[in-house]
C-alpha positions as CSV (number, residue, x, y, z in Angstrom):
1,X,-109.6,43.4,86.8
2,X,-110.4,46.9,87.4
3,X,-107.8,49.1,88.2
4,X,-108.6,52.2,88.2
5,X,-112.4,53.0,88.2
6,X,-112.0,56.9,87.6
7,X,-111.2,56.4,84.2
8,X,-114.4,54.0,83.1
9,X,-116.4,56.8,84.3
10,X,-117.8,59.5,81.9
11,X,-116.9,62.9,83.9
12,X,-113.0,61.6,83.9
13,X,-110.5,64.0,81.9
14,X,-107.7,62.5,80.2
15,X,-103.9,63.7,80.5
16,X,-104.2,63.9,76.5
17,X,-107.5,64.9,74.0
18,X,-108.0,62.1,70.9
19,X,-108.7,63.0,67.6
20,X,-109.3,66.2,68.9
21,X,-106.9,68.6,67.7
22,X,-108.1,70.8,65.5
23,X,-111.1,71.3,67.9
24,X,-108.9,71.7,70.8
25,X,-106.2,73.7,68.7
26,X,-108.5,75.8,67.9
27,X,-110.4,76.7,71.5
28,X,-106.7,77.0,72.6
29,X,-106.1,79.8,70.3
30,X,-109.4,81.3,71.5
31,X,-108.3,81.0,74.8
32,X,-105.1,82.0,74.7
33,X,-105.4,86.5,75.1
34,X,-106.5,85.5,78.7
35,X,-102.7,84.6,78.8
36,X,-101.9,88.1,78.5
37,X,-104.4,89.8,80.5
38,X,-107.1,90.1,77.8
39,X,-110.4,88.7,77.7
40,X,-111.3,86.7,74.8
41,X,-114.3,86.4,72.8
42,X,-117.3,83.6,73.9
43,X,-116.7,80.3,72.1
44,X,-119.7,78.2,71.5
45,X,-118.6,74.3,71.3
46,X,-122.0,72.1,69.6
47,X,-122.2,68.8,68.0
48,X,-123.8,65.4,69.1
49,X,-123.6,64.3,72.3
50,X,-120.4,62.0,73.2
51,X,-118.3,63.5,70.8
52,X,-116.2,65.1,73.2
53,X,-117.3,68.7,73.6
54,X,-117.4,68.8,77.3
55,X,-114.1,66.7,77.9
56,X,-112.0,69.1,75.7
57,X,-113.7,72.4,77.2
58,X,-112.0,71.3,80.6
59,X,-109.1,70.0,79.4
60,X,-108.1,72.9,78.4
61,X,-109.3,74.8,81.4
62,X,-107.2,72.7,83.0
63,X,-104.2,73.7,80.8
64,X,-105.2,77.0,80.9
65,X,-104.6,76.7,84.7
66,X,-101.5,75.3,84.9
67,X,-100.6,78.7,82.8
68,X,-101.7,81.5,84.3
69,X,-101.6,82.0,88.1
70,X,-104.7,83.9,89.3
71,X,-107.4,82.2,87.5
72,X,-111.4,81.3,88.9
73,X,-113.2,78.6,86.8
74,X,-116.2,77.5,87.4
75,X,-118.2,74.5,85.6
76,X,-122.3,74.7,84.9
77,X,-124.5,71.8,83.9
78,X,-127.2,74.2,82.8
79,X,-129.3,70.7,82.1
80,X,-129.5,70.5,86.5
81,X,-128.9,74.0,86.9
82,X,-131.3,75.9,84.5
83,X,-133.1,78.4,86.5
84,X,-131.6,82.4,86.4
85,X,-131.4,82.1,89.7
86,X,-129.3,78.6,90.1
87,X,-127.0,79.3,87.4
88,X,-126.3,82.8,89.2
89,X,-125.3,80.8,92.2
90,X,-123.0,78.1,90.5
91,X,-121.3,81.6,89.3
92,X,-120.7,83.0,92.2
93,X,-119.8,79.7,94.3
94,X,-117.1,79.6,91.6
95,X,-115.2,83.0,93.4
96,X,-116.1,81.4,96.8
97,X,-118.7,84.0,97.4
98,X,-122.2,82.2,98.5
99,X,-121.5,82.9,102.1
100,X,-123.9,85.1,102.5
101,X,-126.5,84.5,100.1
102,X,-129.6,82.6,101.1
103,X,-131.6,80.6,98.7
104,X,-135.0,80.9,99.1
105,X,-134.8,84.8,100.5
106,X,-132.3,86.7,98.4
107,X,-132.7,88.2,95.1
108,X,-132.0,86.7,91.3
109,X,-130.4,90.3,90.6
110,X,-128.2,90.7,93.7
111,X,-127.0,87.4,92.2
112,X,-126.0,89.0,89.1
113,X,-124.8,92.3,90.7
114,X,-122.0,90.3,92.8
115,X,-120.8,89.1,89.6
116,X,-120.9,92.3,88.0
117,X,-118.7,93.5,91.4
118,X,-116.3,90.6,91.0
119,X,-113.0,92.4,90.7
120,X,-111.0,89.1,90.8
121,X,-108.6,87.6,88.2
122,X,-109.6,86.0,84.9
123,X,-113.0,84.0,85.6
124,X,-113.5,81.2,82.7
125,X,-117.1,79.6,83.1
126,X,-118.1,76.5,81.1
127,X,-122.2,76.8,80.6
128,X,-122.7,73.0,79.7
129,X,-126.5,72.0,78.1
130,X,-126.6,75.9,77.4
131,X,-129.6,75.4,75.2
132,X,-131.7,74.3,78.7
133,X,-131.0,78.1,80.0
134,X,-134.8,78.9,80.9
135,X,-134.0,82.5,80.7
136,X,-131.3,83.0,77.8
137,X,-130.9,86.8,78.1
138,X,-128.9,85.7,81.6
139,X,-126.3,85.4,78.5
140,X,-126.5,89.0,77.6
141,X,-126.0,89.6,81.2
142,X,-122.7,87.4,81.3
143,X,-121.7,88.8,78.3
144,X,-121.4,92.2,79.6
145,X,-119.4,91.6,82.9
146,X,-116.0,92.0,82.5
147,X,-113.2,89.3,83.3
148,X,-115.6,86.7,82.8
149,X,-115.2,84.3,79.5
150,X,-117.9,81.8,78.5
151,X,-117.5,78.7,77.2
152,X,-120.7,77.5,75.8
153,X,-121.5,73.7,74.8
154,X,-125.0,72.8,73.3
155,X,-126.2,70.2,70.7
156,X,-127.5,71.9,68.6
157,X,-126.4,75.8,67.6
158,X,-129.8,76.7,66.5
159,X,-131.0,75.3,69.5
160,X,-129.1,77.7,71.0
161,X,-130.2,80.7,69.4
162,X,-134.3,80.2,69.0
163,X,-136.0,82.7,71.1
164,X,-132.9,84.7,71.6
165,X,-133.1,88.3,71.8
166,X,-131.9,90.6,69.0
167,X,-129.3,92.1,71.9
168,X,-128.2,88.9,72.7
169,X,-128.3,87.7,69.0
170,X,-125.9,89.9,68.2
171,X,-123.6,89.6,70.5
172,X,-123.3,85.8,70.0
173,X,-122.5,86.7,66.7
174,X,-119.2,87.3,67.7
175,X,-118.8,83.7,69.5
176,X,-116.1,81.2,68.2
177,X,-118.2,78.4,66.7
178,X,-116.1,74.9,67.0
179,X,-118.5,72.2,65.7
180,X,-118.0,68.3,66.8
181,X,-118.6,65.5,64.2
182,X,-119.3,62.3,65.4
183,X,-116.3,59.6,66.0
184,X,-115.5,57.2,63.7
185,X,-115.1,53.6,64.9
186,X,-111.3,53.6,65.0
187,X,-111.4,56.7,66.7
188,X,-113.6,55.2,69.3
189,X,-111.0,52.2,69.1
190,X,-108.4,54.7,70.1
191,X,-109.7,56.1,73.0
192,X,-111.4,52.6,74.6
193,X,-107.5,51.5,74.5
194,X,-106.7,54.3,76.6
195,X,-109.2,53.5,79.4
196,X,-108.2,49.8,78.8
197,X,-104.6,50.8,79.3
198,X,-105.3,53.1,82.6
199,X,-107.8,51.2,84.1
200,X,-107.8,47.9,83.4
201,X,-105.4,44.6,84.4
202,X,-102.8,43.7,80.9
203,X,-104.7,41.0,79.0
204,X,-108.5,41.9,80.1
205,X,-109.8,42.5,76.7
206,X,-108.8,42.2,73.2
207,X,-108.7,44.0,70.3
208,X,-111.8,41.5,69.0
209,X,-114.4,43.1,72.0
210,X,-112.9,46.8,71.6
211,X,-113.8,47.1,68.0
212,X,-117.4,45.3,68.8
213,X,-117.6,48.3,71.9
214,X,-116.7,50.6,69.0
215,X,-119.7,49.5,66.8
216,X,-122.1,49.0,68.7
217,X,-121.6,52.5,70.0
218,X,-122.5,54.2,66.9
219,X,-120.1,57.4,67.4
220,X,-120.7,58.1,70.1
221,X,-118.0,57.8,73.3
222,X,-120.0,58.2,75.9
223,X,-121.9,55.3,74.8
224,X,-119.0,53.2,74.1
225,X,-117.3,53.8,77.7
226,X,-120.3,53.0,79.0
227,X,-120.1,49.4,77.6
228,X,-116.4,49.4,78.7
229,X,-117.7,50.1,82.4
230,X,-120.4,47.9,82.3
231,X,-118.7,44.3,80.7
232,X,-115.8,45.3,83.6
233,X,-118.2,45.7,86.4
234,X,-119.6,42.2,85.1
235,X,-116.9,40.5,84.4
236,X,-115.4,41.8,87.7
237,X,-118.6,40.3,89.7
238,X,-118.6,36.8,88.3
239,X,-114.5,36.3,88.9
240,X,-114.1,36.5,84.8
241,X,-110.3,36.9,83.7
242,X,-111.1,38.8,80.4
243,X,-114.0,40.7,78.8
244,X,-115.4,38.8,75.3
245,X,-117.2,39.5,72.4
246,X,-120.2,37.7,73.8
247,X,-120.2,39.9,77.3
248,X,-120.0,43.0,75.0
249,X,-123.3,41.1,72.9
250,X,-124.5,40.7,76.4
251,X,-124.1,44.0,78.6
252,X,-124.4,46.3,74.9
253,X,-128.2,46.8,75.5
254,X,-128.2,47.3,79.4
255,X,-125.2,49.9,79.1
256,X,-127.4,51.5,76.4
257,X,-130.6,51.5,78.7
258,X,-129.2,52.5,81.9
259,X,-127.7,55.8,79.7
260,X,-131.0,56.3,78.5
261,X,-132.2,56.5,81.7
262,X,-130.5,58.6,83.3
263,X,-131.3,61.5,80.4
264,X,-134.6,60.6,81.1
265,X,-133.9,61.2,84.9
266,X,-132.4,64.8,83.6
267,X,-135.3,65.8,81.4
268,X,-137.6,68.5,82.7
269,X,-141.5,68.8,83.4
270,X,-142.3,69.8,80.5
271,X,-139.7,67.1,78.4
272,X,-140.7,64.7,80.3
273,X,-144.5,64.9,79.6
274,X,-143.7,65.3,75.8
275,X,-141.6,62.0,76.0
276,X,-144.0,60.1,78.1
277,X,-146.9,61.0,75.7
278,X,-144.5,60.0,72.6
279,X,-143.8,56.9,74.2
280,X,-147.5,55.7,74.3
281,X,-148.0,56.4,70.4
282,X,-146.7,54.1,68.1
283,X,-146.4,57.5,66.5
284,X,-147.8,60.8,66.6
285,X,-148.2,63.7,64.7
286,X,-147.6,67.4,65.6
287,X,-150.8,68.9,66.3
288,X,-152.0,65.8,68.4
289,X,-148.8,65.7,70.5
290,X,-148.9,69.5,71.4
291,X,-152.8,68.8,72.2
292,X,-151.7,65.8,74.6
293,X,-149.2,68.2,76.1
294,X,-151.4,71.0,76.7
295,X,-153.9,69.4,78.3
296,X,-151.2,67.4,80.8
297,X,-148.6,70.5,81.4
298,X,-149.7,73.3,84.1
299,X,-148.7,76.5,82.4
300,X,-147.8,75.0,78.9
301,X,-145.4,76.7,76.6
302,X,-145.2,78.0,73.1
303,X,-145.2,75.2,70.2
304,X,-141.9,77.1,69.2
305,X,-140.5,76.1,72.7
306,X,-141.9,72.5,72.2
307,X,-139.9,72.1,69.2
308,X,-137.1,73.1,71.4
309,X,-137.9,70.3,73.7
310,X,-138.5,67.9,71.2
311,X,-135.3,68.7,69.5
312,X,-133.5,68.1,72.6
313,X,-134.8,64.4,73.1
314,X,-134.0,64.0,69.5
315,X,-130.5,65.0,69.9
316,X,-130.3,63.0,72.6
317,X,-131.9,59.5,70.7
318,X,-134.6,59.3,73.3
319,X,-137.6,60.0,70.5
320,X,-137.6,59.6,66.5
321,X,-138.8,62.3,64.1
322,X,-139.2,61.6,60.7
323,X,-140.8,63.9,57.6
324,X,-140.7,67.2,57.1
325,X,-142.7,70.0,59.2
326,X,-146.5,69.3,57.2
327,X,-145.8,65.2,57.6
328,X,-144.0,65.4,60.2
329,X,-143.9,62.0,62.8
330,X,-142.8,61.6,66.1
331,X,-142.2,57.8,67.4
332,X,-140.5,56.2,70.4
333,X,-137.1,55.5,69.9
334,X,-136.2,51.6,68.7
């Protein structure tokens, strides 16, 4: 049944972009003074999550490779990687030059001054979950270095830019903003028939179980891929010839909880302490929550960085906020 298990997977890159083309059209044209020995502005990609930011940022930095011979790339989940000092080091593995840098003895700024050295060609990095940067003013620092472009994918732009300094405030100002919107059903259609067509035996599913996949994914193509993956690794295990409607029924809320799951698995401390305290309230106001949190979190941030955090688990449909700031209510997610 399965063919080809790359593409069911969510960190697979297509040969073509759906539904994307003003978006990518329009990172292209950012892109393109690299072509010509220039170095382009930042762009900054945000949206929901699974709406394709990440898969066309390395799409085209894969296009972008295939036209311009001495290029370094270098992609950053800054979700996993969100320290100064492990961002600095995904950098510089990206120009091959970790050799002699030692993790637990050498300095965040000797980091940061071998990438200001770099005298290499182009370097195009892609600073994924941006928004999770611990220490955003690394941004002014990247800003600064010549040859290096950044490609920066978050959420939420304000996210972004909350406790940003003014430096770096204003130099974002110049960033490319591309917003995602979230798919539409027969968009999502579109692009399940794709993976069905690359990775899947003729006559596995019909149109019938795509368009269920398609709704009961809400938008969202990570979600929807997910189910893919999950009715094929079933149907696969119990010797099934096709996928149907009722598998989809079936494998729709276990696809959706072992996503869930693994964002949990991402979150850090401090999320996870707001989430697990959410998740024992029915619901929970404010003042009460950032109370719980205090008194659970060693060295407990700023309610303005709380927001941040709980912004984040909203994005990512982990928690439920409802009201404005006064009556505002936080609930586990249905």
């Amino acid at each position: 049944m399965i063919t080809d298990a790359r593409v069911l997977q969510p960190k697979f890159i297509p040969r073509e972009v759906q539904h994307r083309d003003a978006e990518v059209n329009h990172l292209s044209s950012t892109l393109t003074p690299i072509t010509n020995g220039e170095q382009p502005d930042p762009a900054l990609l945000h949206g929901p999550s699974g709406v394709g930011k990440t898969c066309v940022a390395q799409y085209l930095v894969e296009q972008l490779q295939e036209a311009v011979i001495d290029l370094d790339t270098q992609y950053v989940n800054c979700w996993e990687d969100y320290s100064r000092f492990k961002t600095l080091y995904r950098l510089i593995d990206g120009i091959q030059q970790t050799a002699t840098i030692h993790r637990q003895s050498t300095p965040t700024d000797h980091l940061l001054e071998r990438l200001r050295d770099y005298n290499g060609p182009p370097y195009v990095v892609i600073l994924d979950e941006v928004d999770q940067l611990e220490d955003k003013s690394l941004l002014y620092d990247l800003y600064r270095i010549r040859n290096l472009t950044m490609i920066l994918i978050s959420n939420s732009e304000q996210a972004l830019f909350t406790d940003v300094g003014e430096r770096l405030n204003s130099r974002l100002t110049n960033a490319v903003r591309i917003h995602f919107r979230a798919y539409h059903d027969p968009e999502l259609v579109s692009i399940l028939q794709d993976r069905v067509q690359w990775g899947l035996a003729p006559d596995t599913i019909d149109d019938s179980a795509i368009n269920a996949i398609a709704t009961n994914a809400a938008g969202d193509a990570r979600v929807a891929i997910g189910i893919l993956r999950r009715a094929a690794r079933q149907a696969r295990d119990q010797s099934a010839d096709r996928i149907t409607e009722d598998l989809i029924r079936k494998v729709t809320p276990e696809a959706k909880s072992e996503i869930e799951q693994k964002t949990i698995d991402r979150l850090k401390p401090h999320q996870k302490i707001l989430y697990h305290i959410i998740n024992e309230h029915d619901e929970i106001k404010p003042q009460p929550l950032y109370d719980a949190y205090r008194n659970r979190a060693n060295e407990p941030n700023s309610h303005r960085m709380v927001r941040n955090y709980l912004s984040k688990l909203e994005h990512y449909n982990l928690i439920v906020a409802e009201g404005n700031t006064k009556g505002r209510r936080y609930r586990p997610a249905p």
